[in-house]
N, C-alpha and C positions, 0 to 999 in steps of 0.2 A: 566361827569356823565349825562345820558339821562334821563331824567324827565318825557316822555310822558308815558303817563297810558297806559298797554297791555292790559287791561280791564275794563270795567265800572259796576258802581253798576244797570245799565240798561241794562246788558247784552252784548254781543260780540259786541264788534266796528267795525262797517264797516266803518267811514271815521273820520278821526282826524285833526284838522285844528289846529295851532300854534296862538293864538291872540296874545304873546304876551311872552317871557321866565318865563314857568312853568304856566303860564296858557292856558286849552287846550278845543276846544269847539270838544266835540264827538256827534257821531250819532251812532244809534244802528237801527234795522229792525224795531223797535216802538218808541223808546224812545232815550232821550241824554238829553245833559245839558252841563252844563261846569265844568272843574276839573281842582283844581288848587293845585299844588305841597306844601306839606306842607312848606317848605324852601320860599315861596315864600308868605304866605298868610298876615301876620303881618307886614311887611313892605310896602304891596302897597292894602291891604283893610280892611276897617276900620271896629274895631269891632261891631260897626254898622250892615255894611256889613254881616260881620262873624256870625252872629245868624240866617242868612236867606240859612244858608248852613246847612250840613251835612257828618261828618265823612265818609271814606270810604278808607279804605287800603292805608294812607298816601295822601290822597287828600280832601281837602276840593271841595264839588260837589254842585252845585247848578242846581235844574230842568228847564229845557228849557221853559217849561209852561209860568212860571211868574219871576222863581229866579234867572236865569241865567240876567235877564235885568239891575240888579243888579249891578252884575260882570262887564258889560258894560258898566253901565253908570259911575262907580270909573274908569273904563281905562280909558274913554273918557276923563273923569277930571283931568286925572292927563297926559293926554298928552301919555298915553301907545299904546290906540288903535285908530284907524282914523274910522270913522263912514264912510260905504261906497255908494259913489257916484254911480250910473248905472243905467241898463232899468228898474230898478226897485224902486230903491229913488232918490229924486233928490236933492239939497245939503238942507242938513238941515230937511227933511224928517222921517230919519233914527234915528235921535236923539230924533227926536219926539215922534214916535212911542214906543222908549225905554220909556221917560218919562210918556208917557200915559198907558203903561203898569204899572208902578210903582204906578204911581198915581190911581190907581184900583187897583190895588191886593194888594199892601204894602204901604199906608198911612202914617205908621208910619215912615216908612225908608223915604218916601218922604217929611215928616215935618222935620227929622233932618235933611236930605240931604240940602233941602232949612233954615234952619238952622245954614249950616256950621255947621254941627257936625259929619260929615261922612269923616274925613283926617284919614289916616290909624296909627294902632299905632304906635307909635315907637318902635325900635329895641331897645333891652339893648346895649350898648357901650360895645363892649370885651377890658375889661382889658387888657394891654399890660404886658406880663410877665418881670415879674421885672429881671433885671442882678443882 
């Protein structure tokens, strides 16, 4: 089953990058953000996290602006996504500017984050059908 969004709530996607399975960072002619497949949102970001999104045709989205820094910094934390190295950051850089964006626009998410209180929820256990 292919997870990646044919469309965004920002309009026609002109490029779609894979961060990570079922999370997807798009770009549109103005706007993007990140969308993350609903199969994929409760087990790897925390409802913390999940308040700083938005519904959208089975995708949880977060705006590129400020919300998508978000979604970044839980991969980051949990080992999902590699913060990148190049002519443009150089190690350790990239991480930063995610946190300095959070630290200005979402406070709140950055107290519990430093907190430890930003671990993703846990899955229910499926019951294994009884013989």
């Amino acid at each position: 089953m292919s997870y990646e969004p044919a469309y965004s709530p920002w309009g026609l996607i002109q490029t779609r990058k894979t961060l990570c399975p079922g999370f997807f960072d798009v770009s549109t002619a103005s706007h993007g953000g990140i969308m993350v497949a609903r199969e994929f949102v409760a087990g790897n970001l925390s409802p913390t996290a999940q308040r700083y999104g938005f519904w959208e045709g089975g995708y949880l989205c977060f705006e590129e602006d400020s919300d998508a820094q978000i979604v970044l910094r839980e991969l980051m934390d949990r080992g999902l996504y590699t913060a990148p190295v190049n002519e443009y950051f150089g190690p350790g850089e990239y991480s930063k500017c995610i946190d300095d964006t959070i630290r200005v626009c979402h406070p709140d998410y950055w107290r519990a984050h430093e907190a430890g209180l930003t671990q993703p929820a846990q899955q229910p256990k499926v019951k294994e059908r009884e013989r």
